[in-house]
C-alpha positions as CSV (number, residue, x, y, z in Angstrom):
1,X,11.1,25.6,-9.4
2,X,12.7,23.8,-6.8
3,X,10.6,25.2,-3.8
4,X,7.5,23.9,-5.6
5,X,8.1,20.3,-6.0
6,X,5.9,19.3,-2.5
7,X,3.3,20.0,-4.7
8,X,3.7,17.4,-7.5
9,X,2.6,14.6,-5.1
10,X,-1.1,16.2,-6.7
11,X,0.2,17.7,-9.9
12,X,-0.2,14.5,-12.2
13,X,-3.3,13.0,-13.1
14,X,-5.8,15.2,-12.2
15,X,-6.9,16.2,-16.2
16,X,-7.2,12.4,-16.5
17,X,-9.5,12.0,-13.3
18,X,-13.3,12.4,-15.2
19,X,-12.2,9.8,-17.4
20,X,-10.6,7.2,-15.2
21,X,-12.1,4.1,-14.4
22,X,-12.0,3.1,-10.4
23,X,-9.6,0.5,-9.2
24,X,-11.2,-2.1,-7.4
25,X,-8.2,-3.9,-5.6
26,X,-7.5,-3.1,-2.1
27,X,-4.2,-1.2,-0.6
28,X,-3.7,-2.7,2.5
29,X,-0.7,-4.7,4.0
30,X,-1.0,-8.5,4.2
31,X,0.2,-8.8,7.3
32,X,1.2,-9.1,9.9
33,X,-1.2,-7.4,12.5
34,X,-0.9,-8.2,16.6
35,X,-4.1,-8.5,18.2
36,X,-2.7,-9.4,21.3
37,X,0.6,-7.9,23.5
38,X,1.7,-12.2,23.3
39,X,0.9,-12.0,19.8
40,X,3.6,-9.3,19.9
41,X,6.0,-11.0,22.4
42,X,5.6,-14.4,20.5
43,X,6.7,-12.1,17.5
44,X,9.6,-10.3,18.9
45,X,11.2,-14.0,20.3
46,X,10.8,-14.8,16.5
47,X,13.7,-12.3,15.7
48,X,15.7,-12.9,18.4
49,X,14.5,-10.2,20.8
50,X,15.8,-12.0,24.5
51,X,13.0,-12.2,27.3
52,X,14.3,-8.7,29.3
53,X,14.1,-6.2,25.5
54,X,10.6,-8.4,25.0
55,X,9.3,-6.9,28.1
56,X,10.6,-3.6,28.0
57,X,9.4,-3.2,24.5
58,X,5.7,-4.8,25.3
59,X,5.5,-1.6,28.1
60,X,5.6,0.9,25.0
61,X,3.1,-1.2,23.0
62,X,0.1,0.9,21.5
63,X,-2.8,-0.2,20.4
64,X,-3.2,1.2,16.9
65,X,-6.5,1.4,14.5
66,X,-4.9,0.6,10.9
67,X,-6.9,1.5,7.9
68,X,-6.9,-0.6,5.0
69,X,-8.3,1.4,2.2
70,X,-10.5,0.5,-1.1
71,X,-10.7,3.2,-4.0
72,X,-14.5,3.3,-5.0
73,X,-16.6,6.1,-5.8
74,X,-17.9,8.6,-3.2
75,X,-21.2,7.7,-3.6
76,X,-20.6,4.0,-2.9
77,X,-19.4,4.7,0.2
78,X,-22.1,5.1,2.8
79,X,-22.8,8.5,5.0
80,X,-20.4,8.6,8.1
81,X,-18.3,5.7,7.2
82,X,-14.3,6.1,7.6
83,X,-13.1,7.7,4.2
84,X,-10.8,9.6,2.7
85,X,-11.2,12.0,-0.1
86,X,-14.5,13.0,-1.8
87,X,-16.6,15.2,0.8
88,X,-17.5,15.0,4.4
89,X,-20.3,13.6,6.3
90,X,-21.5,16.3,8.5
91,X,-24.7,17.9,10.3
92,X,-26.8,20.7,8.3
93,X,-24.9,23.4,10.3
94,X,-21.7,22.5,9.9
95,X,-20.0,25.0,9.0
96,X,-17.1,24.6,6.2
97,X,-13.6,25.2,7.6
98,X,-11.7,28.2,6.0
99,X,-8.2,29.6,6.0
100,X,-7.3,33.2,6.1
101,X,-4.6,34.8,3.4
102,X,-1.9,32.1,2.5
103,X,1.4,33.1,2.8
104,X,2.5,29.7,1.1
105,X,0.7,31.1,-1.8
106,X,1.9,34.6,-2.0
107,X,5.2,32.4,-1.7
108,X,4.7,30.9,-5.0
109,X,3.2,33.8,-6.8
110,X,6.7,35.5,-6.0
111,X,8.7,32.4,-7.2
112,X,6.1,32.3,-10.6
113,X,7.2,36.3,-11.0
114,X,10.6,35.6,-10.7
115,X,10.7,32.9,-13.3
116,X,8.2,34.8,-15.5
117,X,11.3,37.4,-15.6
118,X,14.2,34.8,-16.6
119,X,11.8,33.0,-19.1
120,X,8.9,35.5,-20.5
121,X,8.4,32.7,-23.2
122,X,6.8,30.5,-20.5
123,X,3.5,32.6,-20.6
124,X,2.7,32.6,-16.5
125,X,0.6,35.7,-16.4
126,X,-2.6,33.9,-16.1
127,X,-1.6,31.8,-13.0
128,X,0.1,34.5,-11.3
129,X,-3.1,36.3,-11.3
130,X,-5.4,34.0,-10.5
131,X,-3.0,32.4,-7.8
132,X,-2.6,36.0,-6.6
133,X,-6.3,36.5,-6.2
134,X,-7.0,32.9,-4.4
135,X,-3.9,33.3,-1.9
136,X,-4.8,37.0,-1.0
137,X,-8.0,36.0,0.3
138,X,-9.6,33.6,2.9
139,X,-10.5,30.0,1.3
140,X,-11.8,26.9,2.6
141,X,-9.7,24.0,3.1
142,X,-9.9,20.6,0.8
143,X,-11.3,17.8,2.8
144,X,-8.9,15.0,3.9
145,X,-10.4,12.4,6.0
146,X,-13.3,11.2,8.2
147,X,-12.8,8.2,11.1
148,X,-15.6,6.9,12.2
149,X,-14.8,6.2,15.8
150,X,-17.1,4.0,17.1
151,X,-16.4,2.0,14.1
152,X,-12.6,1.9,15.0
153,X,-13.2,0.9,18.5
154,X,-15.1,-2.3,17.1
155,X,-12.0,-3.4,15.5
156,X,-10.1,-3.3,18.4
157,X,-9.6,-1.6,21.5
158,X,-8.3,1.9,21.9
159,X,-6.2,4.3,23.8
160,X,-8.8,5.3,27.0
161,X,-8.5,9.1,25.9
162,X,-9.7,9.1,22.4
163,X,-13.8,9.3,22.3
164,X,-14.7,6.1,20.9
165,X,-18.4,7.2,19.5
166,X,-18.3,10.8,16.9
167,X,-16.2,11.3,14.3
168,X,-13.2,12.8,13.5
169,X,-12.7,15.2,10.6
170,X,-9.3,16.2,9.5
171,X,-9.6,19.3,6.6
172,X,-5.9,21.0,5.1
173,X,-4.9,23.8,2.5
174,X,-4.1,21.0,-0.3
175,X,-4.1,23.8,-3.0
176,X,-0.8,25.7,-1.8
177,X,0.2,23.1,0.8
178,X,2.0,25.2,3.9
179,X,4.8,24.2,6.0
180,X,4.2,23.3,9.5
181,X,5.1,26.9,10.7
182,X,2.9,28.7,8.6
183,X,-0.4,26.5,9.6
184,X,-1.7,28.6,13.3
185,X,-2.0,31.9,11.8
186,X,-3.9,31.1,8.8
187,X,-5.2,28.4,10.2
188,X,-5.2,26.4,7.1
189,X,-5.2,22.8,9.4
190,X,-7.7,21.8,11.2
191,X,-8.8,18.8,13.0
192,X,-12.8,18.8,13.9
193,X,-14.8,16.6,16.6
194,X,-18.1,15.7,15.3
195,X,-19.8,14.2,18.0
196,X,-22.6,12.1,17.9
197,X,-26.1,13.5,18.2
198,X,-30.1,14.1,17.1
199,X,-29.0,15.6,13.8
200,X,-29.0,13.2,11.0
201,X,-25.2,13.5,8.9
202,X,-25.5,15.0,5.2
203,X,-23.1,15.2,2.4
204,X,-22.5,18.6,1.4
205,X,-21.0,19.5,-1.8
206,X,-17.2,20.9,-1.8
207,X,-17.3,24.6,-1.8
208,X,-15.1,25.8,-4.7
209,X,-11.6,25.9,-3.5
210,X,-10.5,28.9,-6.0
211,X,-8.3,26.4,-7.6
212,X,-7.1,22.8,-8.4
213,X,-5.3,20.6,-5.7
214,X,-1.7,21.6,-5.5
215,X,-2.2,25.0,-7.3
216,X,-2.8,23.1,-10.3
217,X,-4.4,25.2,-13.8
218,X,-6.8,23.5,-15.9
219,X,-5.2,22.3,-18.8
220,X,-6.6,23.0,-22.7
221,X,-8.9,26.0,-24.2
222,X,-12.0,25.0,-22.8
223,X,-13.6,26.0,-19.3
224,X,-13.6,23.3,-16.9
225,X,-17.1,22.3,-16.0
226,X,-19.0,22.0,-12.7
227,X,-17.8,18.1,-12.4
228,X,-14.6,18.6,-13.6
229,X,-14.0,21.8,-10.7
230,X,-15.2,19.8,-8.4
231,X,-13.2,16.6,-9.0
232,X,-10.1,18.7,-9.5
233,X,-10.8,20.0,-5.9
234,X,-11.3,16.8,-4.2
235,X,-8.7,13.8,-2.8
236,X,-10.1,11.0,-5.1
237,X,-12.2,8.8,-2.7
238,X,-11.7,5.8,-0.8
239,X,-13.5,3.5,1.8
240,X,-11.1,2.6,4.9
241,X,-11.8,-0.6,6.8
242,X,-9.9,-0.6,10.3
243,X,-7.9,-3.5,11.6
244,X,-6.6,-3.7,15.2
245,X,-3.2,-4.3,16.0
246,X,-0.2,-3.2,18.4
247,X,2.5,-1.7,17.2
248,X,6.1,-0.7,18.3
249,X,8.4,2.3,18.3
250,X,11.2,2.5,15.5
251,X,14.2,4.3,14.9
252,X,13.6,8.2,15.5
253,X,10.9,7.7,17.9
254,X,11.9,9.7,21.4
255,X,11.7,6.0,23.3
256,X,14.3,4.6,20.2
257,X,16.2,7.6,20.7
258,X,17.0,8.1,24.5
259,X,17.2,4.4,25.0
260,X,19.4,3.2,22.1
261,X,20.6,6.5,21.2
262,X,23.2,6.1,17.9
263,X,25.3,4.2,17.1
264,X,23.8,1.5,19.5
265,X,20.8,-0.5,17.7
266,X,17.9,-1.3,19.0
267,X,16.8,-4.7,19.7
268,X,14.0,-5.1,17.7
269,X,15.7,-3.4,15.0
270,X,15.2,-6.8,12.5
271,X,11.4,-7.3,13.9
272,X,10.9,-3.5,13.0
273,X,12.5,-3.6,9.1
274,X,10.5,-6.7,8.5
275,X,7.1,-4.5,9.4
276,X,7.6,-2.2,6.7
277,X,4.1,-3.7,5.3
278,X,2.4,-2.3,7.9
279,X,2.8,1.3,6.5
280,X,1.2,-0.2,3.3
281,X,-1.9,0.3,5.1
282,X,-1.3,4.2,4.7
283,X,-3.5,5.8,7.3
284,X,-3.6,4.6,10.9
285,X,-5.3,5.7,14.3
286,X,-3.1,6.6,16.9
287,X,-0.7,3.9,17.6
288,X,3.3,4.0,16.6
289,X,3.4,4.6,12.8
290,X,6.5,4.8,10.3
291,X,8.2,7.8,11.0
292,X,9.6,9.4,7.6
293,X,12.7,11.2,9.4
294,X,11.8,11.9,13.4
295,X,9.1,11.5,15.9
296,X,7.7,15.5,15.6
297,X,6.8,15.1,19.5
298,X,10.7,15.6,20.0
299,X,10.5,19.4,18.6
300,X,6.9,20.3,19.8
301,X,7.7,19.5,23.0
302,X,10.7,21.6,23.0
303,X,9.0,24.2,22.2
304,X,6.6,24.0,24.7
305,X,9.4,24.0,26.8
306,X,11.3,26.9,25.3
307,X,14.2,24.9,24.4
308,X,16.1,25.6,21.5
309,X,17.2,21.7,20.2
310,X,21.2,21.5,19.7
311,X,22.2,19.6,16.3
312,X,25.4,17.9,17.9
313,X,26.3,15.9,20.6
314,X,24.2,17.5,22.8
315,X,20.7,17.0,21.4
316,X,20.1,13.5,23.2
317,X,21.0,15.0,26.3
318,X,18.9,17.6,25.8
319,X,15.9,16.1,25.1
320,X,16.1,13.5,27.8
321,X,15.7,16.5,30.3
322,X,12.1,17.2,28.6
323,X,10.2,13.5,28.6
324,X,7.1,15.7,29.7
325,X,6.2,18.1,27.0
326,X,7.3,15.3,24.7
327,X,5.4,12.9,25.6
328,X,2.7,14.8,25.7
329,X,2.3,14.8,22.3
330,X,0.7,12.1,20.6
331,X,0.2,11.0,16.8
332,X,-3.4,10.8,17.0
333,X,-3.9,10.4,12.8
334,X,-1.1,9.6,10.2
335,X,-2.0,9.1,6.6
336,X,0.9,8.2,4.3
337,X,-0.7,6.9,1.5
338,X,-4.2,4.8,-0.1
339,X,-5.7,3.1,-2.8
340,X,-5.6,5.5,-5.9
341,X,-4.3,6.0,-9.3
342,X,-3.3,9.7,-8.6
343,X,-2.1,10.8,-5.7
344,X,1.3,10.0,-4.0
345,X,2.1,11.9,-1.0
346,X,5.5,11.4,-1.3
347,X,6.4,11.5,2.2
348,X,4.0,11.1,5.5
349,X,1.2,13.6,7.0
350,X,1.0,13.5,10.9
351,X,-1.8,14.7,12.8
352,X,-0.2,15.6,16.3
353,X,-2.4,16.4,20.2
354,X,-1.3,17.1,23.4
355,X,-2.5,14.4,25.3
356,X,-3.6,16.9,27.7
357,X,-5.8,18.4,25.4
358,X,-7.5,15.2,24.0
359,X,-8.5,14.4,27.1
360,X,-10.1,18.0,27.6
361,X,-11.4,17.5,24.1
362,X,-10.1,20.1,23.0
363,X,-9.1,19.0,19.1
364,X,-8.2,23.3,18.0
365,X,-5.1,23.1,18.7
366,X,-4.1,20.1,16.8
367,X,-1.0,20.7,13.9
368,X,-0.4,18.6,10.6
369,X,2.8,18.2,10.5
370,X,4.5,16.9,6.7
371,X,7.3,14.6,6.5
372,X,9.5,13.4,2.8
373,X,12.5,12.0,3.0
């Protein structure tokens, strides 16, 4: 079941969940942040990086909103405070995203039938069919994450085009977990604006998702209960505290790329491998965060500029011709991990904007794009 294994980042643990006491240290990095560009410079002279690199590099700082994150209960955590997991904060007529017929599932249901032929023994009629059924038909999507922006722009400040008062709400087909591709048409991403207004925020409960996170069957004779559905259905929660500090481009990133293309090294490269801590934070706001293969502006922007990428000798080149639509695109939310017993993403999820549409507001045509090494 090779084509499957993306989905055991959620297939462990989840039976366990109801009975599981919460963790109550904290997943964040100890350091170091940068609150200040000279904070960053001072750094950089640190490893060596010579006055002319320190100044280049401090002209392609970001500020970046880092999350540290705290596994507690969802009902500890108050309404509209940055989360992730459990259920959203939103107004009474919010309406509860959906996705139309996954093709990722139908996917699996044709992999399932397959091996159901080679190994009858295995006994897989009962997930075909109900994976059959829930893929066939629209669904809503699992809940991800909230930011609370004006909370995020207290820690620090942030890039002049993201609203720093609302709240972001970031919502994805965890049950059958699509490839990038397959996301616009079902529209099983999406990325929602909550602005700020009269209404007062409410926590609704999760709508039944027609099965487990990452496809997963309840386990043992009985029938799940209510509770038990509805923890199965949910990222386990967490309270995220933001913390303010610039970051840097690494290796992959189109600036790392075009600039110190390989085999040349960039000159940061020891500053940048002694900042692995910073990913331990696992979510983060904008800013530069840890790549887990290459920056996904480099093949969005090619295709908003009809270019078909070379893999050879030519693909540096080639990109260097398209700094535009690049650019343009900006990791606006990157969650690679948080404080839990359960889930491991195994890899990095990037929430990716045009620039020129965050500043129109316009948050629909955001993509998720996945990333495992």
């Amino acid at each position: 079941m090779a084509g499957l294994t993306r989905r055991s980042f959620l297939a462990a643990g989840f039976s366990a969940m109801a009975a599981a006491s919460v963790r109550a240290d904290v997943q964040g990095p100890p350091g170091p942040y940068y609150p200040t560009l000279a904070a960053l410079k001072d750094s950089l002279a640190d490893y060596g990086v010579g006055w002319f690199d320190r100044r280049a590099l401090a002209k392609l700082a970001r500020p970046t909103t880092m999350f540290t994150s705290k596994a507690m209960s969802d009902s500890a955590i108050a309404i509209g405070k940055t989360k992730i997991g459990g259920a959203p904060d939103v107004t009474p007529q919010f309406g509860w995203p959906m996705r139309g017929v996954s093709s990722a599932g139908l996917g699996e249901v044709k992999i399932l039938r397959q091996l159901a032929q080679e190994h009858p023994e295995y006994r897989l009629d009962d997930e075909i069919a109900r994976k059959q059924a829930v893929a066939s038909r629209p669904a809503p999507l699992a809940f991800l994450m909230q930011i609370d922006l004006a909370e995020a722009a207290k820690a620090g400040p942030m890039d002049p085009d993201i609203p720093q008062n609302g709240r972001l709400l970031l919502f994805f087909d965890f049950v059958f977990l699509p490839w990038f591709g397959e996301q616009q048409d079902e529209k099983s991403f999406r990325l929602i604006y909550l602005e700020d207004g009269v209404d007062p925020l409410q926590r609704p409960p999760t709508p039944d998702l027609g099965l487990s996170l990452g496809g997963e069957m309840p386990t043992g004779d009985a029938p799940q209960t209510d509770a038990e559905r509805l923890q199965a259905q949910q990222l386990p929660p967490a309270r995220l505290t933001p913390v303010f500090s610039y970051t840097l481009p690494g290796g992959g990133t189109y600036p790392m790329m075009t600039r110190w293309p390989w085999p040349d090294v960039a000159p940061h490269q020891a500053w940048l491998d002694a900042q692995t801590a910073l990913a331990e934070a696992g979510s983060q706001l904008f800013g530069w965060p840890e790549y887990v293969q290459s920056d996904p502006g480099i093949d969005l922007g090619a295709d908003d500029a009809h270019v078909s990428l070379p893999h050879n000798s030519l693909f540096i080149p080639t990109i260097r011709t398209m700094p535009g639509p690049i650019t343009n695109w900006i990791p606006l939310v990157s969650v690679l991990g948080y404080d839990n017993d359960f889930i491991d993403f195994n890899g990095g999820y990037y929430v990716m904007i045009r620039r020129t549409d965050l500043r129109r507001r316009d948050f629909s045509k955001a993509v998720i794009v996945y990333q495992t090494d």
